[in-house]
N, CA, C and O atoms as CSV, one atom per row, in Angstrom:
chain,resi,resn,atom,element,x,y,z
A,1,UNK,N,N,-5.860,77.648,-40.434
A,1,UNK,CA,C,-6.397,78.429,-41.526
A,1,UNK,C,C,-7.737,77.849,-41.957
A,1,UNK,O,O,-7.782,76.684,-42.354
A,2,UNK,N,N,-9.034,78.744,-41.889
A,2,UNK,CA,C,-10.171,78.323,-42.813
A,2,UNK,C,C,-9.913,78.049,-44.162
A,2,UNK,O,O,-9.022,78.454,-44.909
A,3,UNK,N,N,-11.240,76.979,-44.411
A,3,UNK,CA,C,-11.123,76.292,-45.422
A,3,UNK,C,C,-12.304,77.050,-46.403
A,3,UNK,O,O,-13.328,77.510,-45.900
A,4,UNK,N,N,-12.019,77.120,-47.895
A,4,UNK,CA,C,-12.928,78.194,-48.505
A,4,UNK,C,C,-14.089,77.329,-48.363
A,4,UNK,O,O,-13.984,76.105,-48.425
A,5,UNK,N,N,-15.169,77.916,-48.179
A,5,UNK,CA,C,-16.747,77.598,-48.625
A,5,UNK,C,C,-17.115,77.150,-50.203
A,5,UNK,O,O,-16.784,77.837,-51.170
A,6,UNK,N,N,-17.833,75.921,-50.298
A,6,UNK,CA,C,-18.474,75.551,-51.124
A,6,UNK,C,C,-19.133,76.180,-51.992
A,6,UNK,O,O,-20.355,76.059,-52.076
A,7,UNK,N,N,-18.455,76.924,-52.746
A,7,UNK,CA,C,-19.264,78.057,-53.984
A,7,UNK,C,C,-20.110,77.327,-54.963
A,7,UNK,O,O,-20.792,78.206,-55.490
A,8,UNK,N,N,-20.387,76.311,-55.422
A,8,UNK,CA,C,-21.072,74.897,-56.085
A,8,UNK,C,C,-22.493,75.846,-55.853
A,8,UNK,O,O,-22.517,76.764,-56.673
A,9,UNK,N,N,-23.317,75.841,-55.213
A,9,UNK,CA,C,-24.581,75.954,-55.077
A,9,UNK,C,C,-24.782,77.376,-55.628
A,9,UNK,O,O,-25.281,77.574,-56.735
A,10,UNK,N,N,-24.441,78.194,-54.944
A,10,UNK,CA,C,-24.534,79.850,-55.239
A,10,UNK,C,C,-24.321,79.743,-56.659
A,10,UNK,O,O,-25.100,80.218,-57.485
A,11,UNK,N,N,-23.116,79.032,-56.982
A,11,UNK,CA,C,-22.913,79.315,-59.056
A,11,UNK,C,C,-23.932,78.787,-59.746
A,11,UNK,O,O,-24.128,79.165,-60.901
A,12,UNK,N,N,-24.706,77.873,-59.178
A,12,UNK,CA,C,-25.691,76.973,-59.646
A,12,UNK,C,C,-26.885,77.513,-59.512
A,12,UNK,O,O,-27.760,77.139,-60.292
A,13,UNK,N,N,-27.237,78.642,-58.368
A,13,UNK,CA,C,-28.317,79.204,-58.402
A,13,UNK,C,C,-29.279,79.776,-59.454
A,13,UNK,O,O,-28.719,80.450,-60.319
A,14,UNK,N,N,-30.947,79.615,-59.586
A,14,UNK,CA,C,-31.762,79.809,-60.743
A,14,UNK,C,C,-31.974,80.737,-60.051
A,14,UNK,O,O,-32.512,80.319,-59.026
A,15,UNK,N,N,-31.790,82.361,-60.013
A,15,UNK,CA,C,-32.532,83.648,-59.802
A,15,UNK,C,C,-34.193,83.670,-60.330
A,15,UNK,O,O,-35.127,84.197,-59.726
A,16,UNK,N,N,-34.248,82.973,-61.569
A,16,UNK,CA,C,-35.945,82.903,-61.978
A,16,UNK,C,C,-36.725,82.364,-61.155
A,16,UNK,O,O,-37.888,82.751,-61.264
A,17,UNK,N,N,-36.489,81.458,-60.206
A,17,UNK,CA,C,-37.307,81.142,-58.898
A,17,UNK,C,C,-37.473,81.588,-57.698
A,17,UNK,O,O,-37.862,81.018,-56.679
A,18,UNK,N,N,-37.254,82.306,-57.832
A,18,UNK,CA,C,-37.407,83.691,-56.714
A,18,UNK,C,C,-38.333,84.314,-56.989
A,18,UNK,O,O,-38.405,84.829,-58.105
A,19,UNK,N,N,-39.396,84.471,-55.997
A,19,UNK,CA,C,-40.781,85.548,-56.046
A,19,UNK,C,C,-40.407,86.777,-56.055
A,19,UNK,O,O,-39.292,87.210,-55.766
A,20,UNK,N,N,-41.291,87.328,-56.371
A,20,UNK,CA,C,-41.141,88.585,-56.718
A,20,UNK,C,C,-41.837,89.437,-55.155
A,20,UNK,O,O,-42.784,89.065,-54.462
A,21,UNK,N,N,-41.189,90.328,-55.033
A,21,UNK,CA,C,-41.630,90.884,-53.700
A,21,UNK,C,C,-42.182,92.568,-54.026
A,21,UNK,O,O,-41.398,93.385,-54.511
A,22,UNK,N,N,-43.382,92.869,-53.742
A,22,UNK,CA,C,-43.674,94.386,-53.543
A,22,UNK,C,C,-43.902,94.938,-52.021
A,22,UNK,O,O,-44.537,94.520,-51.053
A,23,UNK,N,N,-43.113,96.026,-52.264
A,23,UNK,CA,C,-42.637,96.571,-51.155
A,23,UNK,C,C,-43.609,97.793,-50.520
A,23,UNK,O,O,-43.956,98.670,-51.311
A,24,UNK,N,N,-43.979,97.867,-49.377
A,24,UNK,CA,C,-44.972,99.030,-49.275
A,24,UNK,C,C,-44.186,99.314,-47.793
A,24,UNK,O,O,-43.429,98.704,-47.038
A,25,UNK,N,N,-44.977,100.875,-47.882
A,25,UNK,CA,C,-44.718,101.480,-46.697
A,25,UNK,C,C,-44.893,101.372,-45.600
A,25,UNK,O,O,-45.812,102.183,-45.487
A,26,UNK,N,N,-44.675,100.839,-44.232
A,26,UNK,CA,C,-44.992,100.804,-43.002
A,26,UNK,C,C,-45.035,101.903,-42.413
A,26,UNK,O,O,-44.033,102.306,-41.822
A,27,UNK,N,N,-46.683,102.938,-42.452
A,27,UNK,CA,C,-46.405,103.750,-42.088
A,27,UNK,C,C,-47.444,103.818,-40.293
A,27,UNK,O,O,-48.666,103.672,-40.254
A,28,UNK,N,N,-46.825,103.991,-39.405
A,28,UNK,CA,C,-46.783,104.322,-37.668
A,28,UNK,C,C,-48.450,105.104,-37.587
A,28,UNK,O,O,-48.767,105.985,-38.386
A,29,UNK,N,N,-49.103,104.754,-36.828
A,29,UNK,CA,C,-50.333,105.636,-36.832
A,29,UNK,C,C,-50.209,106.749,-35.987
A,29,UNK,O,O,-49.191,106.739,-35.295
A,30,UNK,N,N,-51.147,107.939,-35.818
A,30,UNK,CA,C,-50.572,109.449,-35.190
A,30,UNK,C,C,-51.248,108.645,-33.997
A,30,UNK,O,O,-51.789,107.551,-33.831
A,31,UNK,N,N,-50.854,110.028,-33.092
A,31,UNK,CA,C,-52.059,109.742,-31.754
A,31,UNK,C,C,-53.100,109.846,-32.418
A,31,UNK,O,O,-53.523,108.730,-32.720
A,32,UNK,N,N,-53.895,110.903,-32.899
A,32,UNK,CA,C,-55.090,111.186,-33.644
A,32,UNK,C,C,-56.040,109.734,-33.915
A,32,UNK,O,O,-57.136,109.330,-33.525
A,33,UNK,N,N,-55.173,109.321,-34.627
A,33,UNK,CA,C,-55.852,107.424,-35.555
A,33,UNK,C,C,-55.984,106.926,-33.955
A,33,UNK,O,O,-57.092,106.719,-33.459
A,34,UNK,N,N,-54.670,106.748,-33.163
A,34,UNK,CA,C,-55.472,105.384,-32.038
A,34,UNK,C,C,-56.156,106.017,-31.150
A,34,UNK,O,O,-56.680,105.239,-30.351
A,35,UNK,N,N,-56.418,107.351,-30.912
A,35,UNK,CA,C,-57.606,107.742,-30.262
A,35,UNK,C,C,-58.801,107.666,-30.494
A,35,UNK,O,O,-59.659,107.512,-29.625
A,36,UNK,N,N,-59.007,107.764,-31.697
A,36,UNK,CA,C,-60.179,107.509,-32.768
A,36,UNK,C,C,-60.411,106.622,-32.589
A,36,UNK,O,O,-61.519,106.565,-32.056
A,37,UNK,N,N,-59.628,105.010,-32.837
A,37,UNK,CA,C,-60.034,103.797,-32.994
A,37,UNK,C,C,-60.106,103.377,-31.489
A,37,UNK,O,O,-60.609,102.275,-31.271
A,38,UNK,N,N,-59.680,104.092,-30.454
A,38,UNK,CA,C,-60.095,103.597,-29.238
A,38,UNK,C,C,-61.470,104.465,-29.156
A,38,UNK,O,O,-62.096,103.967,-28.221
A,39,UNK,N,N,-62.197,105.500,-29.690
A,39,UNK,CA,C,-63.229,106.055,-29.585
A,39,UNK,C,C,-64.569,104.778,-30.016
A,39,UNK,O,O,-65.597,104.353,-29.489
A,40,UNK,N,N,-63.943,104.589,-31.030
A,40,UNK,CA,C,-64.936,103.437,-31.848
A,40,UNK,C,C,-65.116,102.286,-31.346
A,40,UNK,O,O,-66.128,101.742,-31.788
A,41,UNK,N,N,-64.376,101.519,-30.381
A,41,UNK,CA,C,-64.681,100.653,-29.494
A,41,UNK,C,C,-65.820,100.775,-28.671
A,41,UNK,O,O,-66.069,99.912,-27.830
């Protein structure tokens, strides 16, 4: 039988030190854009 995990740290955890993350869109370029930018080469 497993033995439970050390919950000590997680209960102890400061959430206020955690960065803050902003999230943006990854948005895919068309053909259109990398034809273009292979035009501009």
């Amino acid at each position: 039988m497993a033995e439970k995990p050390d919950m000590g740290e997680i209960a102890s955890f400061d959430k206020v030190k955690l960065k803050k993350m902003v999230m943006s869109e990854n948005i895919l370029a068309t053909k259109d854009t990398i034809e273009q930018e292979k035009q501009a080469k």
